[in-house]
Backbone as XML, in Angstrom:
<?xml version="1.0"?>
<chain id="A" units="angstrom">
  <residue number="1" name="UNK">
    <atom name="N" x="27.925" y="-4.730" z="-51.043"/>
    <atom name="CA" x="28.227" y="-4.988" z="-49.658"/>
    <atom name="C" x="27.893" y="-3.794" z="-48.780"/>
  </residue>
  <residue number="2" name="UNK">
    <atom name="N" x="28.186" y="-2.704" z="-49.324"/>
    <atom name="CA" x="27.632" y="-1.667" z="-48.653"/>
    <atom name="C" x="26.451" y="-1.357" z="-47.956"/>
  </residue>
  <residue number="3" name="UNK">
    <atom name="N" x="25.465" y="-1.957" z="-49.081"/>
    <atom name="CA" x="24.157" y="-1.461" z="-48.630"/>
    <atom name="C" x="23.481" y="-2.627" z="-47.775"/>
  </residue>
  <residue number="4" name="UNK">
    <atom name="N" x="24.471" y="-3.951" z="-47.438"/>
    <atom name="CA" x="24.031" y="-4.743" z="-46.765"/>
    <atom name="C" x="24.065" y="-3.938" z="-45.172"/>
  </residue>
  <residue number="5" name="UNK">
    <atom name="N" x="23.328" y="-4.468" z="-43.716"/>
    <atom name="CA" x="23.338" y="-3.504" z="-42.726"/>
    <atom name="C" x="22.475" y="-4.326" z="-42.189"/>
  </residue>
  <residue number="6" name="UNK">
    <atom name="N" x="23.337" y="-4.786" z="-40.954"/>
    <atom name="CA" x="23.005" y="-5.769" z="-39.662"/>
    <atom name="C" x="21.288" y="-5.186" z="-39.305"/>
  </residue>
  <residue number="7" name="UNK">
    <atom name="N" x="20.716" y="-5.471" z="-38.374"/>
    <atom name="CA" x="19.743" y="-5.980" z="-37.788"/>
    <atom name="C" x="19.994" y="-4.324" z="-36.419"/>
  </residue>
  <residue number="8" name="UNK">
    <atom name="N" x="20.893" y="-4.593" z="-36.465"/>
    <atom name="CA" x="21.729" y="-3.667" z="-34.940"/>
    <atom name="C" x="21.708" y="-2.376" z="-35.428"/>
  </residue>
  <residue number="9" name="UNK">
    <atom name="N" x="22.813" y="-2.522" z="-36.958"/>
    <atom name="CA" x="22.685" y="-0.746" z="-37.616"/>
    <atom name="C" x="21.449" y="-0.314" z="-38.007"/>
  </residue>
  <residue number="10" name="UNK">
    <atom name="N" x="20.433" y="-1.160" z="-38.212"/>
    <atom name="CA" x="19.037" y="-0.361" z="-39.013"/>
    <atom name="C" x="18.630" y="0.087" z="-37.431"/>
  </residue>
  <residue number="11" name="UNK">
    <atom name="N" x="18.478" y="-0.467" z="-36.738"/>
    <atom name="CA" x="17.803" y="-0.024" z="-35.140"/>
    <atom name="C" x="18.483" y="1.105" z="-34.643"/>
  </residue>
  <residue number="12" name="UNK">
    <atom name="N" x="19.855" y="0.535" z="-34.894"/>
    <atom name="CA" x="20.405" y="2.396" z="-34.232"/>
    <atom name="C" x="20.148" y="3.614" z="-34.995"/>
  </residue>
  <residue number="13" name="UNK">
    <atom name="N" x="20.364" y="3.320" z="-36.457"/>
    <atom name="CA" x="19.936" y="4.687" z="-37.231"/>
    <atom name="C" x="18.213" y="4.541" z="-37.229"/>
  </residue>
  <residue number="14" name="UNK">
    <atom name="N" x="17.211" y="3.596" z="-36.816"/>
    <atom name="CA" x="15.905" y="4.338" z="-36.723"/>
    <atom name="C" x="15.668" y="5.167" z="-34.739"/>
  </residue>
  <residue number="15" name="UNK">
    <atom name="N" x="16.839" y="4.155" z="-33.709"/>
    <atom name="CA" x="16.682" y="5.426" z="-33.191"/>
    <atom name="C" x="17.615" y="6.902" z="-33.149"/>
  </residue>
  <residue number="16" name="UNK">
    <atom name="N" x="18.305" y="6.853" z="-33.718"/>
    <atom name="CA" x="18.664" y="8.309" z="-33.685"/>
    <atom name="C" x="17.736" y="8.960" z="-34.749"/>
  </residue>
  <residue number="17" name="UNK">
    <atom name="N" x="17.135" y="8.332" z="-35.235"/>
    <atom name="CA" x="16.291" y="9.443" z="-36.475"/>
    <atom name="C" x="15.623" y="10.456" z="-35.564"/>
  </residue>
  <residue number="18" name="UNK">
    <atom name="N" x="14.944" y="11.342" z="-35.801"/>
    <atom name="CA" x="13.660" y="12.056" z="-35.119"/>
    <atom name="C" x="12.899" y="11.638" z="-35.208"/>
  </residue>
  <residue number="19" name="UNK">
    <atom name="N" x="11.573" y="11.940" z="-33.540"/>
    <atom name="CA" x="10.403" y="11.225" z="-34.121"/>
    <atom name="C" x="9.572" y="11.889" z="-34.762"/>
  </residue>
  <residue number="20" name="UNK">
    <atom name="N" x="9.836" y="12.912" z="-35.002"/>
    <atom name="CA" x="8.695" y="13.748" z="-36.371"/>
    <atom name="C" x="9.057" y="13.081" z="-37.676"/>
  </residue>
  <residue number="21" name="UNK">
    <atom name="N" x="9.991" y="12.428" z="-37.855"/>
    <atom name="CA" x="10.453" y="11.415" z="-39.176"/>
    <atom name="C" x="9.809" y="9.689" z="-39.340"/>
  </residue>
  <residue number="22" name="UNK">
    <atom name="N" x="9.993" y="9.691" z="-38.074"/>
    <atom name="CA" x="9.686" y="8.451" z="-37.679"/>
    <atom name="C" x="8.838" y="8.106" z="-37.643"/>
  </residue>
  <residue number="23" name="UNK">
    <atom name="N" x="7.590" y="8.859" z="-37.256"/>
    <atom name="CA" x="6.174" y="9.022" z="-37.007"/>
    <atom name="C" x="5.407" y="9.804" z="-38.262"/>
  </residue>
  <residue number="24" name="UNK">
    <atom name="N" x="4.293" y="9.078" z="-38.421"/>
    <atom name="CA" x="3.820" y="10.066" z="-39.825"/>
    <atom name="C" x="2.117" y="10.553" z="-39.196"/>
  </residue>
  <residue number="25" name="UNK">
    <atom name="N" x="1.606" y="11.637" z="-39.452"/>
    <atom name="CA" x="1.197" y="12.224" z="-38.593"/>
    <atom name="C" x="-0.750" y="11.170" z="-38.018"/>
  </residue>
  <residue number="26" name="UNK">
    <atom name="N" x="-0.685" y="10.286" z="-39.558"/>
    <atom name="CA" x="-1.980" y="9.657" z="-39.096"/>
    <atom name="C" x="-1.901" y="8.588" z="-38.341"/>
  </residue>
  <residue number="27" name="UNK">
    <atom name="N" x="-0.643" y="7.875" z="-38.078"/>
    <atom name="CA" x="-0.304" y="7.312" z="-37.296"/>
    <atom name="C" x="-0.233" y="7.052" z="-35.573"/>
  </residue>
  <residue number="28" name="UNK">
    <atom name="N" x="-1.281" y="6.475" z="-35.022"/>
    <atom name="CA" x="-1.491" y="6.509" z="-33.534"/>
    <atom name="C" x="-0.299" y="6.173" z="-32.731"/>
  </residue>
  <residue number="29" name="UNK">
    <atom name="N" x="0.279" y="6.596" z="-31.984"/>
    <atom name="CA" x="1.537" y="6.098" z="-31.542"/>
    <atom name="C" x="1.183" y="5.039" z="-30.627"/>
  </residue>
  <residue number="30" name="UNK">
    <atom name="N" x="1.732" y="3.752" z="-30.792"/>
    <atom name="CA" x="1.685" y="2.171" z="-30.398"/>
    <atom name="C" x="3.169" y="2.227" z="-29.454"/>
  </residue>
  <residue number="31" name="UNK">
    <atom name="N" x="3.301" y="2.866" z="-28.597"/>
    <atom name="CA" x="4.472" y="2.736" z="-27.989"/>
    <atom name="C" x="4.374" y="2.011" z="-26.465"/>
  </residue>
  <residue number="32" name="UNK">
    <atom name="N" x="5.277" y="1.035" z="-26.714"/>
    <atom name="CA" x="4.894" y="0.266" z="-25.170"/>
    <atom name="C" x="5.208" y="1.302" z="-23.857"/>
  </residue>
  <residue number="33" name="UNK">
    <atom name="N" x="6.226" y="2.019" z="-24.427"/>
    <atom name="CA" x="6.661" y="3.438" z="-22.607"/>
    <atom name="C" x="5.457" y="4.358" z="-22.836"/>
  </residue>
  <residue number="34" name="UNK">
    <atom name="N" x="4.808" y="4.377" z="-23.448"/>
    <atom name="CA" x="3.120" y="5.538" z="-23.594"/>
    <atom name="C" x="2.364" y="4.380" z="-22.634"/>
  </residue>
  <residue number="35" name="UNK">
    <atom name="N" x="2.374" y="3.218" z="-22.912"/>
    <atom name="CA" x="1.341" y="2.502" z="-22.153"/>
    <atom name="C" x="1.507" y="2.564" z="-20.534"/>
  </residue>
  <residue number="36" name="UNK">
    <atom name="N" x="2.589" y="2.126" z="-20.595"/>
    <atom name="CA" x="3.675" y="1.690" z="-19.003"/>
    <atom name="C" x="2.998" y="3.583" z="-18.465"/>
  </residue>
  <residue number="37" name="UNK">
    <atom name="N" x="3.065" y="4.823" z="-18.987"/>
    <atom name="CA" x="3.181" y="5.814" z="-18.733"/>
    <atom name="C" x="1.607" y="6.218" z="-18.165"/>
  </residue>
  <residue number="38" name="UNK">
    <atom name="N" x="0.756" y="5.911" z="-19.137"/>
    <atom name="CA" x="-0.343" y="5.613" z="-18.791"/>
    <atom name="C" x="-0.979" y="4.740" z="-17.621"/>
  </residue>
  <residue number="39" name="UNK">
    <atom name="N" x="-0.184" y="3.528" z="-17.399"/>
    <atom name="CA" x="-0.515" y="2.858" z="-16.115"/>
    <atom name="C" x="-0.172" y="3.386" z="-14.901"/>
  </residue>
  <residue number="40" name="UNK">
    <atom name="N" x="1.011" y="4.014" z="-14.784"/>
    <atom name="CA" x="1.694" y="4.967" z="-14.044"/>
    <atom name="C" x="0.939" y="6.154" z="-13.096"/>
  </residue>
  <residue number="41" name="UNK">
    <atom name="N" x="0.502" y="6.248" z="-14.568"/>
    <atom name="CA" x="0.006" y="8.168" z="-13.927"/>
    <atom name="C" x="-1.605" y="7.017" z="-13.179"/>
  </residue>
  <residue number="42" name="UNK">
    <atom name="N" x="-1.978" y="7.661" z="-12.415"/>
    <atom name="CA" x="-3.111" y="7.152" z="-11.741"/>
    <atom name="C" x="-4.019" y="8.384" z="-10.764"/>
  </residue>
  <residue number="43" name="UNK">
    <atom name="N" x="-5.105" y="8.719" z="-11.002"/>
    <atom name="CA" x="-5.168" y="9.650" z="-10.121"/>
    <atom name="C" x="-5.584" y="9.185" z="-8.516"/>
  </residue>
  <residue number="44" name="UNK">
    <atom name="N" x="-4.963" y="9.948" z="-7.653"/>
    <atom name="CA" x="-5.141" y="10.015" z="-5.894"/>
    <atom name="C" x="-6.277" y="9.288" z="-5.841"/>
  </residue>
  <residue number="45" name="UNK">
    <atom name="N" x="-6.296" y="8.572" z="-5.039"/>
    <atom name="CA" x="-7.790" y="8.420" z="-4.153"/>
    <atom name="C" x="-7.664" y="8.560" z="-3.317"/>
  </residue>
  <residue number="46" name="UNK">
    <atom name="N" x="-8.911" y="9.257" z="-2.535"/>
    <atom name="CA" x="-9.371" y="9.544" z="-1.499"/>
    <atom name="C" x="-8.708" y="8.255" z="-0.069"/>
  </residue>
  <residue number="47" name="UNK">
    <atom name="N" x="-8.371" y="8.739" z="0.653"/>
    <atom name="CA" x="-8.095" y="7.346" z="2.017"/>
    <atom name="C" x="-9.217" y="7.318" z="2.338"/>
  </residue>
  <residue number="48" name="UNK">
    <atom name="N" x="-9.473" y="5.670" z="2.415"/>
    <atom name="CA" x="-10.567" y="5.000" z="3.122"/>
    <atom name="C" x="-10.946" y="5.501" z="4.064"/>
  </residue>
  <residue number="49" name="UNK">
    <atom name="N" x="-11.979" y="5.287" z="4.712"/>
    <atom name="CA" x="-12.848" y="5.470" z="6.234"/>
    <atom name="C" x="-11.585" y="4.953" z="7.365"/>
  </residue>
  <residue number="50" name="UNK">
    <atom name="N" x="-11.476" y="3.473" z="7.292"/>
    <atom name="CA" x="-10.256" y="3.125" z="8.314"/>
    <atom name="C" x="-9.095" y="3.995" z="7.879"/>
  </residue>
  <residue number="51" name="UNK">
    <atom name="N" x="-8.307" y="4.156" z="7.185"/>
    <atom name="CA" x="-7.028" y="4.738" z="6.888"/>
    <atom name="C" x="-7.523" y="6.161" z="7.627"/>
  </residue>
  <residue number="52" name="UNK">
    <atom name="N" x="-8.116" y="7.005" z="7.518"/>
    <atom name="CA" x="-8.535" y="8.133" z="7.782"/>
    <atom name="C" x="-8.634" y="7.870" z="9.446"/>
  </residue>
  <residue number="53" name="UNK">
    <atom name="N" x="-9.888" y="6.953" z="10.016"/>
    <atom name="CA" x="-9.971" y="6.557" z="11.495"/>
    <atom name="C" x="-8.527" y="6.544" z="12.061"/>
  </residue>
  <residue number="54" name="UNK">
    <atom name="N" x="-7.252" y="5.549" z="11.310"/>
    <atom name="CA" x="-6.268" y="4.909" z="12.174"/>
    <atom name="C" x="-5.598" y="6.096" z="11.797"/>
  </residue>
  <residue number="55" name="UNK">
    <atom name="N" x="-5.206" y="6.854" z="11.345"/>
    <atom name="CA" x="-4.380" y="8.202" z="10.934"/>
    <atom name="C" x="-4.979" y="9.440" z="12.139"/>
  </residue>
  <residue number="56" name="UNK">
    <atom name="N" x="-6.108" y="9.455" z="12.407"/>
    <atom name="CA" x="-6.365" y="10.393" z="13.765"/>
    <atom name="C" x="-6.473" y="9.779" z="15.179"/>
  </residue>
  <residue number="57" name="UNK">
    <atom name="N" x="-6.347" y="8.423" z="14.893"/>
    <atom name="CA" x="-6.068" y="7.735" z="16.740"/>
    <atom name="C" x="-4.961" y="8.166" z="17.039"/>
  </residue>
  <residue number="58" name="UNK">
    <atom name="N" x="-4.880" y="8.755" z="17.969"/>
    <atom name="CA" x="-4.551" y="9.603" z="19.314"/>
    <atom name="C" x="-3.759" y="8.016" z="20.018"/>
  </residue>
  <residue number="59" name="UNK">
    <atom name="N" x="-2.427" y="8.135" z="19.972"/>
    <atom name="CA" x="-1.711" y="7.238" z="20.806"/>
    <atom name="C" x="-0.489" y="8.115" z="21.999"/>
  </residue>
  <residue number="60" name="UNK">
    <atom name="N" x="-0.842" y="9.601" z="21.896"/>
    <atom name="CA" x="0.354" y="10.170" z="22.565"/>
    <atom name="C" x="0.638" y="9.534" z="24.343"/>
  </residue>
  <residue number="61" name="UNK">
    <atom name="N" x="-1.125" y="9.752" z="24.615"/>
    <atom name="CA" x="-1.058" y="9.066" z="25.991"/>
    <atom name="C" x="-1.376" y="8.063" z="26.653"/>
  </residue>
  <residue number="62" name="UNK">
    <atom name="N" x="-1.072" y="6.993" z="25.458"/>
    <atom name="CA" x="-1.016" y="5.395" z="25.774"/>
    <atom name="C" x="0.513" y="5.561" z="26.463"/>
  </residue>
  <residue number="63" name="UNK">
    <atom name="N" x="0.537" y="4.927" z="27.870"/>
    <atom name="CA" x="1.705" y="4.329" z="28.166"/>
    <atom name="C" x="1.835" y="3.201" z="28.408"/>
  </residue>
  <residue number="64" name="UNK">
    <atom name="N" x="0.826" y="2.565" z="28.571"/>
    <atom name="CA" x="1.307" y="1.409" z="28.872"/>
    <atom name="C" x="1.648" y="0.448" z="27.859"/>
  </residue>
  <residue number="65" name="UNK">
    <atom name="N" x="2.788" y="-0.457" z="27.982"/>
    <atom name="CA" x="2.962" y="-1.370" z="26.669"/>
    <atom name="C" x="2.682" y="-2.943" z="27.316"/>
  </residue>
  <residue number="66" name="UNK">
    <atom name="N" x="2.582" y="-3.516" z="26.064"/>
    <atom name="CA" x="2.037" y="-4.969" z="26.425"/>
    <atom name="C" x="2.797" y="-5.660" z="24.965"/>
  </residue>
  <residue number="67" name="UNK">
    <atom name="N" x="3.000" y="-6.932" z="25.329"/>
    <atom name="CA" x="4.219" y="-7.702" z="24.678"/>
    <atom name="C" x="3.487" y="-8.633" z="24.359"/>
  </residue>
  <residue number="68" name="UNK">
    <atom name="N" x="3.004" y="-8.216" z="22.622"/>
    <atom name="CA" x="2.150" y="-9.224" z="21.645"/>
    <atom name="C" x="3.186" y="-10.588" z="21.027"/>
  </residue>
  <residue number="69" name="UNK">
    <atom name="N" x="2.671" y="-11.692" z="20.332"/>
    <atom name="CA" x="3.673" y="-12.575" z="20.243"/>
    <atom name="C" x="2.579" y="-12.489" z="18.291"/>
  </residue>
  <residue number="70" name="UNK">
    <atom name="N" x="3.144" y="-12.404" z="17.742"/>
    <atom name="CA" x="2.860" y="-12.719" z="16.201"/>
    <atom name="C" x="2.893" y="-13.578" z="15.352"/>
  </residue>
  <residue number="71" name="UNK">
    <atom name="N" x="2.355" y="-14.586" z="14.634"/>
    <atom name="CA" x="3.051" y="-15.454" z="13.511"/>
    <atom name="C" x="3.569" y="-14.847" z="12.721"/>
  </residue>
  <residue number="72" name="UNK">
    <atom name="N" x="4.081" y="-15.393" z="11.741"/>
    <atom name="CA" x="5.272" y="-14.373" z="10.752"/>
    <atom name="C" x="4.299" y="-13.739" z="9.885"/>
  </residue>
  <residue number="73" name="UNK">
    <atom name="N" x="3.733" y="-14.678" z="9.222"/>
    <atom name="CA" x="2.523" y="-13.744" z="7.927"/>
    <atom name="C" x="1.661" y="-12.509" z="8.510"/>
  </residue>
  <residue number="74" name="UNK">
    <atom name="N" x="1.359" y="-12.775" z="9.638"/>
    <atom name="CA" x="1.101" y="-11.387" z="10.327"/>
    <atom name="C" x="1.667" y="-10.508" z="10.378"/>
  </residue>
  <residue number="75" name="UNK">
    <atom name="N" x="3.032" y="-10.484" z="11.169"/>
    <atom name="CA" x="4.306" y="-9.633" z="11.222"/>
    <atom name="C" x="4.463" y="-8.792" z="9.693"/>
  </residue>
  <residue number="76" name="UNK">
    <atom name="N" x="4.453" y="-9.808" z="8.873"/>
    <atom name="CA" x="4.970" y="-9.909" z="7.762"/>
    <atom name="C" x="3.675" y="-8.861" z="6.804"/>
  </residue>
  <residue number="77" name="UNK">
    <atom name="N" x="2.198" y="-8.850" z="7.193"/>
    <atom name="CA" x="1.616" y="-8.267" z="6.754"/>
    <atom name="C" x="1.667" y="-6.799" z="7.245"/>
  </residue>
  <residue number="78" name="UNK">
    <atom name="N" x="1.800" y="-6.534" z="8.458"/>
    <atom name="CA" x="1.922" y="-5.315" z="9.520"/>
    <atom name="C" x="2.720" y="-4.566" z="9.360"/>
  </residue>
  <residue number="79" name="UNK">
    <atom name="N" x="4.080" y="-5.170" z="8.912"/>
    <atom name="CA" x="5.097" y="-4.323" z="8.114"/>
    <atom name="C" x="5.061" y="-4.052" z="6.523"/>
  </residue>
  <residue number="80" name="UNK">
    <atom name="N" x="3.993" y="-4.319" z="5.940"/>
    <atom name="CA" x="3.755" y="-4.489" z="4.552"/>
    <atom name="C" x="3.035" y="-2.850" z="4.639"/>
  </residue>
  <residue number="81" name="UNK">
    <atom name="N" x="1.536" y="-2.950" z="5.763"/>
    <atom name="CA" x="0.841" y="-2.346" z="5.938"/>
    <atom name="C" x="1.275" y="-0.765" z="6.203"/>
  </residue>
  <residue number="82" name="UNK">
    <atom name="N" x="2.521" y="-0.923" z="7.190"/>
    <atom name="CA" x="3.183" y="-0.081" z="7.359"/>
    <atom name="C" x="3.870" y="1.199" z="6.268"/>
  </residue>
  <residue number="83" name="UNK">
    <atom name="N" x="5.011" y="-0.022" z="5.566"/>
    <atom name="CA" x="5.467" y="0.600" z="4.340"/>
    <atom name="C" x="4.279" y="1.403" z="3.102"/>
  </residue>
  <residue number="84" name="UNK">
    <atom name="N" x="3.086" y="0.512" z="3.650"/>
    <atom name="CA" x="1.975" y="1.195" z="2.595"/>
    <atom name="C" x="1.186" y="2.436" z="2.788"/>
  </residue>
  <residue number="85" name="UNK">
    <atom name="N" x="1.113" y="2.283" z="3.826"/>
    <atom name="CA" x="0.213" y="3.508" z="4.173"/>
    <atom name="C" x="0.915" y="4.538" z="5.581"/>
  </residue>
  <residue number="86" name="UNK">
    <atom name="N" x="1.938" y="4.217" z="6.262"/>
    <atom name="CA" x="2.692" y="5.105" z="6.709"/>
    <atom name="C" x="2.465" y="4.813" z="8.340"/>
  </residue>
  <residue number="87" name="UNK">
    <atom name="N" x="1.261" y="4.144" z="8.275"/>
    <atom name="CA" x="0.646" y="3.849" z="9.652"/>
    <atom name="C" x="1.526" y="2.864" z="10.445"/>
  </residue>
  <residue number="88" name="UNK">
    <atom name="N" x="1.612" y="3.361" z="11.746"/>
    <atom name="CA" x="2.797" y="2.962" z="12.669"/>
    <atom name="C" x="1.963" y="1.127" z="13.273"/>
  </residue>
  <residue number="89" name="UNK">
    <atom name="N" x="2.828" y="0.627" z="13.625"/>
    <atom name="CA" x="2.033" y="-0.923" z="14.085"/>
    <atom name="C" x="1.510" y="-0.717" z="15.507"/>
  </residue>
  <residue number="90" name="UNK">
    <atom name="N" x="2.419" y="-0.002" z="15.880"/>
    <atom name="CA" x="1.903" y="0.114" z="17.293"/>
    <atom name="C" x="0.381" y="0.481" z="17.367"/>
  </residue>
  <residue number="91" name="UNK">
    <atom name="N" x="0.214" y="1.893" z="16.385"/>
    <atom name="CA" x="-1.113" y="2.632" z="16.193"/>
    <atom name="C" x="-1.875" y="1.556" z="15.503"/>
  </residue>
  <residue number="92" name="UNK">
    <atom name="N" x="-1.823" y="0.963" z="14.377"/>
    <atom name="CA" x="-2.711" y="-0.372" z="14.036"/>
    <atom name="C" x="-3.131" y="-1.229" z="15.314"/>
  </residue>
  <residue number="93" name="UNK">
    <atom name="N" x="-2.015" y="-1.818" z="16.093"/>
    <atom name="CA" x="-2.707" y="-2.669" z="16.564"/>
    <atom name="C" x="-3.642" y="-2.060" z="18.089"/>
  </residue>
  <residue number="94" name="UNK">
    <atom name="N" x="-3.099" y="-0.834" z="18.664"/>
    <atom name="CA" x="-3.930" y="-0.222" z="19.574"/>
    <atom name="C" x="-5.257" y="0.237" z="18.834"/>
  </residue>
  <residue number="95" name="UNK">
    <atom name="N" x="-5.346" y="0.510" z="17.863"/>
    <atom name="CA" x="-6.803" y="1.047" z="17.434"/>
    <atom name="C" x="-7.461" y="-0.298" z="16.865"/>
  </residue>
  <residue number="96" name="UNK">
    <atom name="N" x="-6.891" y="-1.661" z="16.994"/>
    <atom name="CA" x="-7.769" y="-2.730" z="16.585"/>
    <atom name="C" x="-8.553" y="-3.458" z="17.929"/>
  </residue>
  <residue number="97" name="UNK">
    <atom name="N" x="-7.472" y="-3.309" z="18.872"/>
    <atom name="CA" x="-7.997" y="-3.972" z="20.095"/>
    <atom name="C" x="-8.932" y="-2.988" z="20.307"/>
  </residue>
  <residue number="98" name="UNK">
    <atom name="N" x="-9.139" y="-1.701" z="20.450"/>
    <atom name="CA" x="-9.877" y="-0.732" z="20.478"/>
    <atom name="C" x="-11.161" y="-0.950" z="19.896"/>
  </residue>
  <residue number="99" name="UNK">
    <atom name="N" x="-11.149" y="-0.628" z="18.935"/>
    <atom name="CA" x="-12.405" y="-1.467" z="18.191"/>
    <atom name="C" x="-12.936" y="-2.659" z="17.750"/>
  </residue>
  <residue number="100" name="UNK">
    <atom name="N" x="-12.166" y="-3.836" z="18.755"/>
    <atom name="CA" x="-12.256" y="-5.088" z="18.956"/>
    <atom name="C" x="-13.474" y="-4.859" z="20.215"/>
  </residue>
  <residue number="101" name="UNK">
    <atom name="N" x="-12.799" y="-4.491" z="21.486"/>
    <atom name="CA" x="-13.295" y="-3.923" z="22.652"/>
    <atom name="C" x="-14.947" y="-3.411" z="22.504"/>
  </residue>
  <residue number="102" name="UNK">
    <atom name="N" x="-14.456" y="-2.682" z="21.646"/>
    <atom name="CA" x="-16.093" y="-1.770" z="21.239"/>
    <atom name="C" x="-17.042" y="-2.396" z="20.713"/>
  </residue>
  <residue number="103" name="UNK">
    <atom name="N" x="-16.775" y="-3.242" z="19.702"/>
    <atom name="CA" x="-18.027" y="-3.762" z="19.081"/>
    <atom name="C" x="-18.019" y="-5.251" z="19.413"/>
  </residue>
  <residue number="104" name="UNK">
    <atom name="N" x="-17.361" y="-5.899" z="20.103"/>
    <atom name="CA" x="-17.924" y="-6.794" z="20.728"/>
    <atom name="C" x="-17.786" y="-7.230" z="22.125"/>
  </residue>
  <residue number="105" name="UNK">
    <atom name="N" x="-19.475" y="-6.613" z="22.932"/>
    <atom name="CA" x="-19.491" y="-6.237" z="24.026"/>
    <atom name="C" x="-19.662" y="-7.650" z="24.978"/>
  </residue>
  <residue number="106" name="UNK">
    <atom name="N" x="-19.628" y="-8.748" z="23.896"/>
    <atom name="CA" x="-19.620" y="-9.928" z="24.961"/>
    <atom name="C" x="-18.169" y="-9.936" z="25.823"/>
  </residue>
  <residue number="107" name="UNK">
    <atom name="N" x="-16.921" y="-9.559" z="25.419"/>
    <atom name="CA" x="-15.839" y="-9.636" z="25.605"/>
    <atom name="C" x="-15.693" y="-8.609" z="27.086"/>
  </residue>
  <residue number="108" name="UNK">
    <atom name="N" x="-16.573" y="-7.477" z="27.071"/>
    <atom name="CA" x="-16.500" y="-6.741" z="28.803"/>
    <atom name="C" x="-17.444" y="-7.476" z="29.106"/>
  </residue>
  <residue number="109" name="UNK">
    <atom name="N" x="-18.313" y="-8.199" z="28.509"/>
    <atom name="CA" x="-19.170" y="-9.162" z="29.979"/>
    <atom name="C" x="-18.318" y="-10.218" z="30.743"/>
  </residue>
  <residue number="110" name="UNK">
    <atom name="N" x="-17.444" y="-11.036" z="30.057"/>
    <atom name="CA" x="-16.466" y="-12.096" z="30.527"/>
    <atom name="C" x="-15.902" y="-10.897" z="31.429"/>
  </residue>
  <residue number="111" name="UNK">
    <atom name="N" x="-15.411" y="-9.814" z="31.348"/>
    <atom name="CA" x="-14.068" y="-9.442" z="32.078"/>
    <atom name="C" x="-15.419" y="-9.177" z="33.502"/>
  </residue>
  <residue number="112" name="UNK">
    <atom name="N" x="-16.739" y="-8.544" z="33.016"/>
    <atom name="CA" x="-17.349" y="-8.388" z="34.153"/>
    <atom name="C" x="-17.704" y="-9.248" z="35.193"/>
  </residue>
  <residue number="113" name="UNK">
    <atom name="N" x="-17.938" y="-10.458" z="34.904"/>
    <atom name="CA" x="-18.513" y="-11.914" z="35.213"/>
    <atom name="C" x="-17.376" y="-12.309" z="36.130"/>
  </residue>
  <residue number="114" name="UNK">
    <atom name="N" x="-16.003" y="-12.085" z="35.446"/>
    <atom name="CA" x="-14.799" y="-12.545" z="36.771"/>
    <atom name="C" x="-14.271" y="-11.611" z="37.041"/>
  </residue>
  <residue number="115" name="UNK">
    <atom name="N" x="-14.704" y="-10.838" z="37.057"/>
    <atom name="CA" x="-14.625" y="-9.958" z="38.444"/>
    <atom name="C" x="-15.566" y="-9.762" z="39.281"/>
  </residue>
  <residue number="116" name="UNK">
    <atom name="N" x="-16.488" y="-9.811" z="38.915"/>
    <atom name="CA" x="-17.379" y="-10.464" z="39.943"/>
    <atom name="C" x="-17.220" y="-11.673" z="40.978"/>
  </residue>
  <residue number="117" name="UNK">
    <atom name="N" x="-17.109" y="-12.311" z="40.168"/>
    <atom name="CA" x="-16.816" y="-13.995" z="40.527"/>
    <atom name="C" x="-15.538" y="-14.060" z="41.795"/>
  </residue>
  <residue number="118" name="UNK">
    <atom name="N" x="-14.357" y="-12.948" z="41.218"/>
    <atom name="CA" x="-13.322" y="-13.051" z="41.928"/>
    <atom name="C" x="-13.712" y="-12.023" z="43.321"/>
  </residue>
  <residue number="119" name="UNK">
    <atom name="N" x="-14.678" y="-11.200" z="43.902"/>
    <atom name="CA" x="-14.667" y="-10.532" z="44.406"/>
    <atom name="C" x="-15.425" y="-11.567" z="45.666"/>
  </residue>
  <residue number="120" name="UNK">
    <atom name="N" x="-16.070" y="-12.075" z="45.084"/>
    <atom name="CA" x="-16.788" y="-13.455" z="46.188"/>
    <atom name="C" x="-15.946" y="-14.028" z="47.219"/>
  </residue>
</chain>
């Protein structure tokens, strides 16, 4: 009866053993927390071109504010975006209209066209 020994006692006395006992030296260690440890460690990368762009837009002397209306998955991404990369929403969404503005110049022809139109 003695040498009978649950399922529970062999596990606790193999972990308190040492692992220089435990381990024999040709043995590759197969340990699932080496793997997890390995996925873990990751090295830095470099921030993107945008992350880098929206991290030096200059919002000190924006004053004026304007009152956007959002769907939720948006919202919901913007604050995702936020928590991820540190970048403020306000600064996201001023440097998008920004470079909304910029690269598509049909959008100052409309504003030019009525104002024109309205000056008649």
């Amino acid at each position: 009866m003695e040498n009978m020994k649950t399922l529970a006692d062999q596990i606790r006395e193999e972990l308190v053993k040492p692992a220089a006992n435990k381990q024999s030296p040709t043995a590759p260690k197969a340990s699932g927390t080496a793997k997890l440890k390995e996925k873990q460690v990751r090295p830095k990368e470099q921030p993107s071109e945008i992350l880098t762009a929206l991290a030096g837009f200059d919002t000190s002397r924006h004053k004026s504010m304007v009152h956007v209306r959002f769907d939720e998955k948006t919202v919901r991404t913007l604050n995702q975006f936020k928590m991820a990369t540190g970048v403020d929403v306000t600064r996201l969404v001023s440097f998008a209209v920004r470079e909304l503005l910029e690269n598509r110049p049909e959008i100052k022809s409309i504003i030019k066209q009525f104002i024109q139109n309205s000056d008649l």
